[in-house]
N, C-alpha and C positions, 0 to 999 in steps of 0.2 A: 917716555910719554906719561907710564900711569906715575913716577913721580912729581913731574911737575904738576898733575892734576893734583894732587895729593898733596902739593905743596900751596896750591893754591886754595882748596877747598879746606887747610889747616890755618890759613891766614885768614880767610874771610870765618870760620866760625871764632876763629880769637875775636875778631874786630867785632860780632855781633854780644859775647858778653863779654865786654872789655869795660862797661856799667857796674858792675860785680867786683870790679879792683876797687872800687873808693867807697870810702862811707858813704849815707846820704847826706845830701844836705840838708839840714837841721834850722830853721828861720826862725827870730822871736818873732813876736805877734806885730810889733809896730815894724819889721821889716817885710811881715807878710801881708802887711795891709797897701805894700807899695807895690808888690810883685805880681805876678797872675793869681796867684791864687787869692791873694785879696780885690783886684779887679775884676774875677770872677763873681766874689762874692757880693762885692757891693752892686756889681749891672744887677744882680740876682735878690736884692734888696737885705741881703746877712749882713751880721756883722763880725770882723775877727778881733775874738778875745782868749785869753790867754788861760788855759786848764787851771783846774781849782787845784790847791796840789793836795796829794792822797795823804786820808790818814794816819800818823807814826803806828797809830794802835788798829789794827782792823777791830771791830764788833764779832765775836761768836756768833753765826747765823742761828737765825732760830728753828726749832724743830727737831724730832731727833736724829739722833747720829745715824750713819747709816751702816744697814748692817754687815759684817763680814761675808765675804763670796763661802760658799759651802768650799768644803775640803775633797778635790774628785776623788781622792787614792785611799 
């Protein structure tokens, strides 16, 4: 008996992350603009457009560095 519980409460926790096997799915913008999440956005008066891409060179932030943790020992 406690194996078939056991076998049963091992199947149903598989089945709940079994979301976790696959990548996500990944939409360009003109596919997200057909899907929920762009009919979201439009009921919602947005609009979906597509990230500015990041750039090659970060900027040095300004100010100064920060300073090393003390040494406890």
């Amino acid at each position: 008996m406690a194996a078939a519980i056991s076998l049963v409460c091992i199947v149903v926790l598989t089945m709940q992350i079994r979301d976790r096997w696959h990548p996500p799915e990944i939409k360009t913008p003109d596919e997200a603009a057909y899907a929920m999440t762009g009919k979201v956005a439009h009921a919602a008066g947005a609009q979906v457009l597509p990230t500015e891409p990041s750039l090659s060179v970060e900027p040095t932030p300004a100010g100064p560095k920060p300073a090393q943790p003390a040494n406890p020992n």
